[in-house]
Backbone bond lengths (Angstrom), bond angles and torsions (degrees), N, CA, C in turn:
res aa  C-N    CA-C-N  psi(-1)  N-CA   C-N-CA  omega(-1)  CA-C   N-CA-C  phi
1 X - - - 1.447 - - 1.526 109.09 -
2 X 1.306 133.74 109.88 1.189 139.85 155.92 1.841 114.52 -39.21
3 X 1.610 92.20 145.89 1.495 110.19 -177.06 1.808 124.47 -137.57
4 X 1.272 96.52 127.10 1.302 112.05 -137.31 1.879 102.54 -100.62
5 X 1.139 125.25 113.96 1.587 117.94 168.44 1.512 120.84 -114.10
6 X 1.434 99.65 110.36 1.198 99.86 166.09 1.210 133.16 -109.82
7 X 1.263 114.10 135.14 1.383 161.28 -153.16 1.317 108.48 -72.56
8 X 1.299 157.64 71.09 1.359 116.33 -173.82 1.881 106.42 -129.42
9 X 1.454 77.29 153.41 1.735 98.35 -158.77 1.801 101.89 -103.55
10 X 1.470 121.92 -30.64 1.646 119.49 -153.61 1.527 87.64 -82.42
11 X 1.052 90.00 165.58 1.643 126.23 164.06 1.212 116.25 -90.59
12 X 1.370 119.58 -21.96 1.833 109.66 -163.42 1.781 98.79 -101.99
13 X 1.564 79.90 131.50 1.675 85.36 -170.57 1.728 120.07 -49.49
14 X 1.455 102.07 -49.47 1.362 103.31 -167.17 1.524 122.57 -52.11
15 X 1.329 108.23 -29.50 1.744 117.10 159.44 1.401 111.86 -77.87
16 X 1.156 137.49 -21.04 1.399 127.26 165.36 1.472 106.86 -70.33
17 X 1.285 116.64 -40.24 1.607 106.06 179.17 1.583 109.53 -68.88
18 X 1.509 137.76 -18.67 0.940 129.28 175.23 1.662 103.77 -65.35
19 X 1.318 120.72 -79.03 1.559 106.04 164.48 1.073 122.99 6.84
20 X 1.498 114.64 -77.49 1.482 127.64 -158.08 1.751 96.25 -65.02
21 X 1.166 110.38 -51.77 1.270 121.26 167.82 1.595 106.06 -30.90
22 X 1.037 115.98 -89.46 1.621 125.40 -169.49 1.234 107.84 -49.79
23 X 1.300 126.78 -30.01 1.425 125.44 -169.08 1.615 116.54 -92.39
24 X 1.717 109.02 -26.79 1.264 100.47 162.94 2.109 111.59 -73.55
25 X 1.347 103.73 -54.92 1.333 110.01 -177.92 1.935 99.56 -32.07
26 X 1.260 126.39 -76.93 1.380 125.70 -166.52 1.809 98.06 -43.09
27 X 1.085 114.12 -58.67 1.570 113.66 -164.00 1.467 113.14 -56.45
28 X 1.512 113.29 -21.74 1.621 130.49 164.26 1.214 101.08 -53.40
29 X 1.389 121.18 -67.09 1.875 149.14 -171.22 1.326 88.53 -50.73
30 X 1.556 146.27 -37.83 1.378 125.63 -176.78 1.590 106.83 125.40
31 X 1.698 107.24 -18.74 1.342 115.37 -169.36 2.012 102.08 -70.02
32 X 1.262 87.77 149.90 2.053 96.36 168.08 1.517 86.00 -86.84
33 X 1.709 100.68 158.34 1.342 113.62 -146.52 1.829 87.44 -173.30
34 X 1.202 83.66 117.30 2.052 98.42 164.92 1.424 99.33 -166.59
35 X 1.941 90.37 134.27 1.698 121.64 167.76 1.399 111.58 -98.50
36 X 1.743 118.27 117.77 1.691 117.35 125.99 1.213 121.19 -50.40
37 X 1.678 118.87 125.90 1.237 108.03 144.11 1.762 113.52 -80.48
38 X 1.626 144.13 118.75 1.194 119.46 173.77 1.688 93.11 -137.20
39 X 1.694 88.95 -178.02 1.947 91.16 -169.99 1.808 113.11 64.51
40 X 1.271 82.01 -162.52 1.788 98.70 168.88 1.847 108.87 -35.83
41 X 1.232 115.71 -49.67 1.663 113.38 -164.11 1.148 95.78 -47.12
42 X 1.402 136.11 -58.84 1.846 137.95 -169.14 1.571 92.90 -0.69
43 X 1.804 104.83 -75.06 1.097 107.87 -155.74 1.799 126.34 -59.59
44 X 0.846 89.07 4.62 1.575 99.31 176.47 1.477 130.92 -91.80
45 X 1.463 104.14 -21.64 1.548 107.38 145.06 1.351 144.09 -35.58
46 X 1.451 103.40 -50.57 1.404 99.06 -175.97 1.542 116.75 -95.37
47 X 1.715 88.75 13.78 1.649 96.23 -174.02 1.838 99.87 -111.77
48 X 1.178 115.16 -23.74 1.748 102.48 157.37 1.468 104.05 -92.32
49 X 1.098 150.79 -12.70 1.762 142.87 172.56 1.550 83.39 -72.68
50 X 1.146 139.93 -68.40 1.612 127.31 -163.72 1.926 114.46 -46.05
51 X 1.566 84.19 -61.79 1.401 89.38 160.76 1.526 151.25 -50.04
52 X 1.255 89.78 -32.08 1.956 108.85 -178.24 1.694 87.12 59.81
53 X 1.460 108.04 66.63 1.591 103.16 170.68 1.918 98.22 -76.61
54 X 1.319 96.54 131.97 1.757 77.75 -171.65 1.307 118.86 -116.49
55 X 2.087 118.28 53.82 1.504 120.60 125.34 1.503 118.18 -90.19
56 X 1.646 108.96 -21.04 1.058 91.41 156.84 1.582 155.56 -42.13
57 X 1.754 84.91 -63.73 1.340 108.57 171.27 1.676 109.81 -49.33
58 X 1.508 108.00 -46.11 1.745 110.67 -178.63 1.254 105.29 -61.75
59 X 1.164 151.71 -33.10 1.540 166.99 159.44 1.295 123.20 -36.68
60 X 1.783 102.00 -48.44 1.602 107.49 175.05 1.470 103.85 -96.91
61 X 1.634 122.77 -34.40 1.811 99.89 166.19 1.009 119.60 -58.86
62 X 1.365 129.77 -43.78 1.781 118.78 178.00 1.684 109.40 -65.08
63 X 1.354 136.97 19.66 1.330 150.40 173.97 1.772 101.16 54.80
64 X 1.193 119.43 48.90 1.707 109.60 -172.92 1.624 108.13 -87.77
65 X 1.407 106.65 -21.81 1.557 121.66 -169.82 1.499 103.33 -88.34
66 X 1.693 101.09 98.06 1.153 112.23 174.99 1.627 125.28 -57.44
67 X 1.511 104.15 -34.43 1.268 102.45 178.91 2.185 116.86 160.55
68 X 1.322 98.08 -160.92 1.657 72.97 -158.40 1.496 79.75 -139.72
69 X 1.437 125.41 148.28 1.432 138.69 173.24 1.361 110.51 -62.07
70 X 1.101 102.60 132.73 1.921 113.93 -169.98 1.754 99.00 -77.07
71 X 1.217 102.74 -71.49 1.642 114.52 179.50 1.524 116.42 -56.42
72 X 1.753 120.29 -27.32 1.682 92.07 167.01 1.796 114.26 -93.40
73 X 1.665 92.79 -18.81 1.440 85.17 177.31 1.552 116.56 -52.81
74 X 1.216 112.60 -50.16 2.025 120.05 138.13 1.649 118.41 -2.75
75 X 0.911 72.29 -91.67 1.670 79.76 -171.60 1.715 123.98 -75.91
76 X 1.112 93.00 8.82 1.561 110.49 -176.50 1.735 115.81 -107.19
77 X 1.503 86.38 -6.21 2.078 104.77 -176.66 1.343 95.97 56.21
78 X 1.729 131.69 39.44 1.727 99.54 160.39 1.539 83.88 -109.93
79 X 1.261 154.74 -47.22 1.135 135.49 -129.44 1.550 117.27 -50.91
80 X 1.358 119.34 25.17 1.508 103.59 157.88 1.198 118.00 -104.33
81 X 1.503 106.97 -22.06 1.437 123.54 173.79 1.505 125.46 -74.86
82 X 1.606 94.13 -12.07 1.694 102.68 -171.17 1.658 97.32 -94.96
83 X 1.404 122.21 -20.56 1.475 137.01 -165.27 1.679 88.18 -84.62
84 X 1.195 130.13 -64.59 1.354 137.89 171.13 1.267 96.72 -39.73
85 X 1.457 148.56 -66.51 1.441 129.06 -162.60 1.606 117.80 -65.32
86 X 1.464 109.37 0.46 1.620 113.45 -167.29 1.145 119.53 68.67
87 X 0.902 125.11 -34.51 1.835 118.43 164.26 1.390 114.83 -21.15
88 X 0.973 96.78 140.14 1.855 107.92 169.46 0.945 116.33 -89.19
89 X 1.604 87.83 131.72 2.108 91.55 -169.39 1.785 94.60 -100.43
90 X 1.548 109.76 128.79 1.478 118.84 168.17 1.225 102.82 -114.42
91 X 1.604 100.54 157.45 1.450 151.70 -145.25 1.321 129.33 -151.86
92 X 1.273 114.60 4.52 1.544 122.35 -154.17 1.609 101.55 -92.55
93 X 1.431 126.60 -0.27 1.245 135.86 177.40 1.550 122.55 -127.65
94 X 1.767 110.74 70.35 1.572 114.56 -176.92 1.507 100.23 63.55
95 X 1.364 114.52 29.59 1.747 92.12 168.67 1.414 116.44 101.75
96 X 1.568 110.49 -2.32 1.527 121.84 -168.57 2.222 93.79 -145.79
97 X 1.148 86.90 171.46 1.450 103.18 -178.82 1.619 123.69 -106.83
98 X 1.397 89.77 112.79 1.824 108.65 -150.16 1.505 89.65 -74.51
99 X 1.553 127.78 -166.61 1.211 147.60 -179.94 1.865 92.30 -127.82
100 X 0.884 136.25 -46.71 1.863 140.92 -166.31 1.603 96.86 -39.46
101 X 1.281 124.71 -35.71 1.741 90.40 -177.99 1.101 101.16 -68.43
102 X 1.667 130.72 -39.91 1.404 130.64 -162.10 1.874 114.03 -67.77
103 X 1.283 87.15 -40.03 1.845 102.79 -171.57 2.111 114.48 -29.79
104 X 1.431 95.74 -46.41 1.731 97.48 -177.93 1.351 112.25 -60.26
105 X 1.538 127.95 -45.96 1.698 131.00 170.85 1.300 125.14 -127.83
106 X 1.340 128.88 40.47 1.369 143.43 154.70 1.209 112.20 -117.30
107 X 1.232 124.65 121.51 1.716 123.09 146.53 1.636 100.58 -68.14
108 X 1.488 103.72 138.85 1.259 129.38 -163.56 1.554 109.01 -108.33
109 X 0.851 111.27 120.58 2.134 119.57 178.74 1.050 107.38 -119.14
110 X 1.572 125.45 108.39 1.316 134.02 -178.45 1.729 104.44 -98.87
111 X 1.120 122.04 124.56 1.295 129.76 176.95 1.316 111.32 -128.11
């Protein structure tokens, strides 16, 4: 079974909910399944945790949300809000959240 990481970079919610979308649907299908939030997305955390947008929420109970960029959550002024959602903030790339652990057995979808 192929395993799928998506990547996501936008800010605009309605394509972040597609993500979340696709990424719960595959993990239904049987597929392994993990989300970056990085870039612009950071900020969208504390805007579905406020909300209880709920693919989100289905997204982070089934544990698919690998984790959240250290350096834009930074520079983006949420990282207190992103620390409050429990998410794991990664760093493993200059301060930001690389794709290389995933690269050997994930196909990678950058959105």
């Amino acid at each position: 079974m192929k395993k799928y990481l998506f990547y996501g970079m936008t800010g605009e919610k309605m394509c972040f909910q597609h993500i979340l979308m696709n990424a719960v649907d595959l993990s239904e299908k049987g597929y392994e399944v993990k989300i970056i939030f990085e870039g612009a997305s950071v900020k969208l955390v504390p805007v579905f945790e406020e909300e209880k947008t709920p693919i989100y929420v289905k997204a982070k109970e089934k544990g698919l949300i690998a984790g959240v960029c250290f350096a834009c959550a930074k520079v983006m002024n949420v990282y207190d809000e992103v620390v409050k959602s429990e998410l794991e903030l990664i760093n493993d790339m200059m301060g930001h959240a690389g794709i290389a652990k995933y690269a050997d057995e994930y196909e990678v979808i950058s959105m």
